[in-house]
N, C-alpha and C positions, 0 to 999 in steps of 0.2 A: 931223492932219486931223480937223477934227470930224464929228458926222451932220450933214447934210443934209435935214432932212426935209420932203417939204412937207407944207404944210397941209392939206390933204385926208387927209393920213396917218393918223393917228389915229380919224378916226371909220369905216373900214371895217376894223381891228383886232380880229380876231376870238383870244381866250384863253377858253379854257375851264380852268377848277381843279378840279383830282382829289384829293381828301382819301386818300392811303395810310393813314395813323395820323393820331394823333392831331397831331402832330409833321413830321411829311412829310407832302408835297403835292408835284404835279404840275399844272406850270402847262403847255395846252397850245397854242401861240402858234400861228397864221399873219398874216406880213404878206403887204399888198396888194403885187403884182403892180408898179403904179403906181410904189411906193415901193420897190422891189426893182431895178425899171430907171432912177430916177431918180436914188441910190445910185451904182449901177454906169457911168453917164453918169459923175456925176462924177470917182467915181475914174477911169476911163480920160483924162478929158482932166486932171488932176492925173498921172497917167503920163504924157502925152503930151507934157507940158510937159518933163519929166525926162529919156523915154527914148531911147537912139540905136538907132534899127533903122535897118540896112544898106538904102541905097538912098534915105534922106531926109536929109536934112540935120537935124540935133539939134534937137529937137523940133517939126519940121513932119510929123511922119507922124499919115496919115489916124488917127480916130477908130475905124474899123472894121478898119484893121492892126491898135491897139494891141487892143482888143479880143479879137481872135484871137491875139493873141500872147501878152500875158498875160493869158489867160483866168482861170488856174486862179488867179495873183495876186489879181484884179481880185474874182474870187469869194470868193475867202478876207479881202480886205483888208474886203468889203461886209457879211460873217456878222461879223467882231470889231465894227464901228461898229453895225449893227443890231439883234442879238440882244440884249444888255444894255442897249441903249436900252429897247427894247419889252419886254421883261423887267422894267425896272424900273418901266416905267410901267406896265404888271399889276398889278405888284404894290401899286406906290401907290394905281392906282383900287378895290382890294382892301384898301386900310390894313393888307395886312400887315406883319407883325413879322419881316424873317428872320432865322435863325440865323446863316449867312455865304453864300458868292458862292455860285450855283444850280452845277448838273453839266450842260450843255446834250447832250443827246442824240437818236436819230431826226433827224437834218436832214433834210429830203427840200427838195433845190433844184434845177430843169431850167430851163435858160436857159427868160425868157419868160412863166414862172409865179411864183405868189405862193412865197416862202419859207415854209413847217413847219417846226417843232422842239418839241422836249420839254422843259422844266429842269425839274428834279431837285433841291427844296430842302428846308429842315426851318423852319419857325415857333419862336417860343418858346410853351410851350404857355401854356395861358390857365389861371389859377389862382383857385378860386374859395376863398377863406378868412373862415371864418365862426367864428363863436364863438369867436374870441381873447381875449375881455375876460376877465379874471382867472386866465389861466392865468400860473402861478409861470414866471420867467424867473431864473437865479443873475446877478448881477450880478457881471464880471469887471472887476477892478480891473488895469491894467498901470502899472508905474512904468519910468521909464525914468533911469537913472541918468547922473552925466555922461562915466563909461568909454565907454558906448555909444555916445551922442553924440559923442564924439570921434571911437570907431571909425568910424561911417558917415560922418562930415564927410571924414573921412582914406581913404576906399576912395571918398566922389565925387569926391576931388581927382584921386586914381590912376587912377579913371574919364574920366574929362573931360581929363586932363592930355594935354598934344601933344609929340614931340618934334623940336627943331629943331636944325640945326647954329648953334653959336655964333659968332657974328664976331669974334677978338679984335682 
């Protein structure tokens, strides 16, 4: 199931960034409220479609059964699609650099309200390099013989090789 998001979404997205080090950062997200219920709409009737609760017939129960029934599902399926959406678009409208996937923590979500949370990521730091011209570098020479070659030709075939039973 992909996000769903509408278009309005984006421009009441409020992320503030918290510089820890030079290298970590703290991005601090809330989505809108709007987009939190819109989300959660959908997954419920994408449940709805799937789930058997006792007393309906396969997938005609109410929108507000499934709702209350799997709440806890329906909130949890909503933080995996939304957080890393919005997360990533932070980041992009920030042209950050990240190191790898953020640590998402602090969720604060009560039905009805906008979604908070915290990621917890690292940058590549930014490198300022000046005066390089004329500094002595050794120049490394590697030869490669044809034993070697052999050997790694012969460890991807044992790599990549499959085994199948034979037909005679």
């Amino acid at each position: 199931v992909g996000v769903r998001v509408p278009p309005f979404a984006f421009k009441n997205m409020k992320a503030e960034l918290t510089d820890v080090s030079e290298c970590r950062k703290n991005l601090e997200i809330e989505i809108p409220q709007e987009v939190v219920d819109h989300e959660i709409t959908h997954i419920a009737q994408e449940f709805a479609r799937r789930a058997r609760v006792p007393g309906f017939r396969p997938g005609k129960a109410p929108i507000g059964v499934i709702k209350t029934r799997f709440r806890d599902e329906i909130v949890s399926e909503m933080m995996q699609h939304l957080m890393p959406k919005y997360f990533g678009d932070a980041v992009d409208e920030r042209k950050l650099e990240i190191v790898q996937a953020p640590h998402f923590e602090s969720v604060d979500y009560n039905s009805g309200q906008a979604l908070r949370f915290k990621a917890v990521f690292e940058v590549y730091p930014k490198l300022n390099v000046s005066n390089y011209v004329g500094v002595p570098v050794d120049e490394v020479a590697s030869e490669v013989g044809d034993t070697e070659v052999e050997a790694s030709l012969k460890k991807l075939q044992e790599d990549m090789a499959e085994l199948a039973p034979v037909e005679d």
